[in-house]
C-alpha positions as CSV (number, residue, x, y, z in Angstrom):
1,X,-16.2,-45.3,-31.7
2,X,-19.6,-45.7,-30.3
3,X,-23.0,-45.4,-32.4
4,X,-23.6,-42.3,-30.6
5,X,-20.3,-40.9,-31.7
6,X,-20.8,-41.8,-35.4
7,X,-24.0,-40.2,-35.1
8,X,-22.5,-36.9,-33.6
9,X,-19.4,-36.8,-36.0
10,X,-21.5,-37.1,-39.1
11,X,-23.7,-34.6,-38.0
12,X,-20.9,-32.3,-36.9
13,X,-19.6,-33.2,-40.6
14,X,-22.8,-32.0,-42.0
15,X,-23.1,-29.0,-40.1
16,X,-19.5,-27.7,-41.1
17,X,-20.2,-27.8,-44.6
18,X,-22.9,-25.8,-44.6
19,X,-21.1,-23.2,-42.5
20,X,-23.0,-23.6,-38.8
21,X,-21.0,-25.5,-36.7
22,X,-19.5,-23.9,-33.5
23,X,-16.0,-22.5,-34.4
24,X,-14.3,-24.1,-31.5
25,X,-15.6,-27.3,-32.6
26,X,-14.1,-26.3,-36.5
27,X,-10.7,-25.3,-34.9
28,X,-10.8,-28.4,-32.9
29,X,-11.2,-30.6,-35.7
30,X,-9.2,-29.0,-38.1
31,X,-6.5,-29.5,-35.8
32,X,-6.8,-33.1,-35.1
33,X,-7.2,-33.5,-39.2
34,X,-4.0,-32.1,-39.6
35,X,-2.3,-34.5,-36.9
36,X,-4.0,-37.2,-38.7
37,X,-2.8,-36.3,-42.6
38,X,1.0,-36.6,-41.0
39,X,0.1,-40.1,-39.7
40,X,1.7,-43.1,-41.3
41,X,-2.0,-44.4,-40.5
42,X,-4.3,-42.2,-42.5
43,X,-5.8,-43.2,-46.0
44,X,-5.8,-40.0,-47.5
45,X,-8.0,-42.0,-50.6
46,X,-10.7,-42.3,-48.3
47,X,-10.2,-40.0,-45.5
48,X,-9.7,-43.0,-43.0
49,X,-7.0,-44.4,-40.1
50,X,-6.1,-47.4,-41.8
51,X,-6.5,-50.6,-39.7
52,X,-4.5,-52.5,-41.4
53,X,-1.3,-50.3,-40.2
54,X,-2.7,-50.3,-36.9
55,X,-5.3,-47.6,-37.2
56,X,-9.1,-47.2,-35.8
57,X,-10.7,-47.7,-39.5
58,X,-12.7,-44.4,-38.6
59,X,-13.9,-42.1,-41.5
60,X,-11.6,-38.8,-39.9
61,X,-13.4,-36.0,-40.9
62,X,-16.3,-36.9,-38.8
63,X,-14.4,-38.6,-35.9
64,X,-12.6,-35.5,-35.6
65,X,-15.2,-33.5,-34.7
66,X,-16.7,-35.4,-31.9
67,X,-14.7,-33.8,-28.6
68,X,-15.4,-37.0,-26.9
69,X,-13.3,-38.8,-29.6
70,X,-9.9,-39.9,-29.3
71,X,-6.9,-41.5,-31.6
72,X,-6.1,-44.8,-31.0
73,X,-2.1,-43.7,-31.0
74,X,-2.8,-41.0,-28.5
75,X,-1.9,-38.2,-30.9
76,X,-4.7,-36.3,-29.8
């Protein structure tokens, strides 16, 4: 994921938990989260696609929320 990516999803992460981020960009990332938690991939200690089974190492509930994002097994 690029720097401006990280940048986005963190912010995007931010603004969810204080309760002001667009609701299509909530619904979007709950989504994808849940797609995630049912991959082999994802590290639920940390909240991260494991790259050591193959995954992107990205920190999910940020990633999710960037609409330009995408998984590295195409699940979403």
């Amino acid at each position: 994921m690029s720097l401006k990516n990280i940048v986005k999803g963190t912010v995007n992460r931010s603004l969810k938990e204080v309760g002001v981020l667009n609701e299509n960009t909530v619904t979007l990332g709950d989504s994808r989260l849940a797609i995630c938690k049912s991959c082999d991939t994802f590290k639920a200690s940390n909240n991260t696609c494991d790259s050591n089974k193959g995954g992107c190492g990205c920190y999910m509930k940020s990633k999710v929320l960037v609409k330009e994002a995408s998984c590295p097994k195409d699940k979403w």
